[in-house]
N, C-alpha and C positions, 0 to 999 in steps of 0.2 A: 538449530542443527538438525539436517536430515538423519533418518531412521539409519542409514547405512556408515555415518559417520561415527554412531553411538555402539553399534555393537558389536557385539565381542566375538571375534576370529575364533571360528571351531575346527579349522584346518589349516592344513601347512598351505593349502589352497589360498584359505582367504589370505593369511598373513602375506604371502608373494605375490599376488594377483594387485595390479595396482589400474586396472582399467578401470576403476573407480573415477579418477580424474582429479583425486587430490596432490595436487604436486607439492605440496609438503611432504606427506608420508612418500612418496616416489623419491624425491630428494632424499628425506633423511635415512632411507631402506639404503640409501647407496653411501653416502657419507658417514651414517650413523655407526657403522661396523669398524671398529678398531683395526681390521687388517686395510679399509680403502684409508684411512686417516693416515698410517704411516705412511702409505706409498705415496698418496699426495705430497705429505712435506714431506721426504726424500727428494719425488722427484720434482718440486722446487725448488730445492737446492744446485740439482744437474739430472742430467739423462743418466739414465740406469742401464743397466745390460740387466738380464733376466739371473743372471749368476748373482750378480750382486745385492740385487735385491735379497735373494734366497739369503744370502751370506748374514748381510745387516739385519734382517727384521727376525728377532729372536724368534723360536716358539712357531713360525707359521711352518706349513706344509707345503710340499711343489705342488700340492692338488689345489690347499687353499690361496698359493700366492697364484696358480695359473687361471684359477676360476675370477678371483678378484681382481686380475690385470683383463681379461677377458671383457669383465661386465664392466669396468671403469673408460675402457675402448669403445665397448658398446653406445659408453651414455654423452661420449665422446671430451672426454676430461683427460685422456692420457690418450696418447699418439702410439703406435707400433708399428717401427719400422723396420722389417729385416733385411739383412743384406748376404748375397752370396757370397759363398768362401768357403774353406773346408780349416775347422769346421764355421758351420753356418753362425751368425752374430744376428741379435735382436736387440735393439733400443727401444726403450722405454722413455717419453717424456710428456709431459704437461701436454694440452692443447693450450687454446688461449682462455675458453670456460674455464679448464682445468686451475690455471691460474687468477682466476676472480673469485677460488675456494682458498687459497692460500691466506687473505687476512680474516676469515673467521675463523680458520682453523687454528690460525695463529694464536689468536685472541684465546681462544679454547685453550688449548697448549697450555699459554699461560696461565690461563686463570686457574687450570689444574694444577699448575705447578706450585703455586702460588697457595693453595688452599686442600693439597692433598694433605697436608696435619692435622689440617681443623675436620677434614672429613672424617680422618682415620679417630680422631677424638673423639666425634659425635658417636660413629659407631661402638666403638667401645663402651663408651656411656649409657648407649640404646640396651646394647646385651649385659649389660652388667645389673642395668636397671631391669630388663626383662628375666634375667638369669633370679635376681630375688625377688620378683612377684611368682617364679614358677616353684620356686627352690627353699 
């Protein structure tokens, strides 16, 4: 493992900067974020308008859902099509990459679903057991 592979991000720099050319970390910088993971399976299900998404994904912001529709266009995984009208309309859907992220996500999905008890146990366990070595 090269020098650059091993060390530790001392900027917001290093951690975004992905001209390193590891396309793992490039990949999972973009998939890896909880707000690109819903849009994906959403918009595998169907095409989205930009309202609707806002609507469905609890908790996100028009900043953080317009920046992560933004960059997910960029890496070209979702498609945006506007159309004129008054007022104006924007679709949101998959590419065709877009869609050969759908069965690992899925898989993910499930297996959280599947294993968020046992996670939620261990933790409890972890701080309970740390809570009497401190306490």
């Amino acid at each position: 493992m090269s020098e650059t592979n091993t060390r530790v991000p001392l900027t917001e720099r290093d951690l975004t900067d992905t001209t390193d050319g590891c396309p793992v970390r490039e990949v999972l910088d973009r998939v890896g974020d909880k707000w690109s993971v819903l849009i994906i399976v959403m918009l595998g299900r169907r095409t989205h308008r930009y309202g609707e998404l806002a609507r469905a994904i609890d908790g996100i912001s028009q900043r953080m859902l317009t920046l992560t529709l933004r960059a997910l266009v960029r890496d070209g995984l979702v498609e945006r099509t506007a159309h004129a009208g008054v007022p104006p309309r924007v679709d949101y859907t998959l590419t065709e990459l877009g869609h050969t992220l759908l069965e690992p996500l899925t898989a993910l999905d499930h297996w959280a679903n599947e294993h968020r008890e046992d996670i939620r146990a261990a933790r409890e366990r972890h701080d309970r057991a740390k809570d009497q070595q401190h306490g």
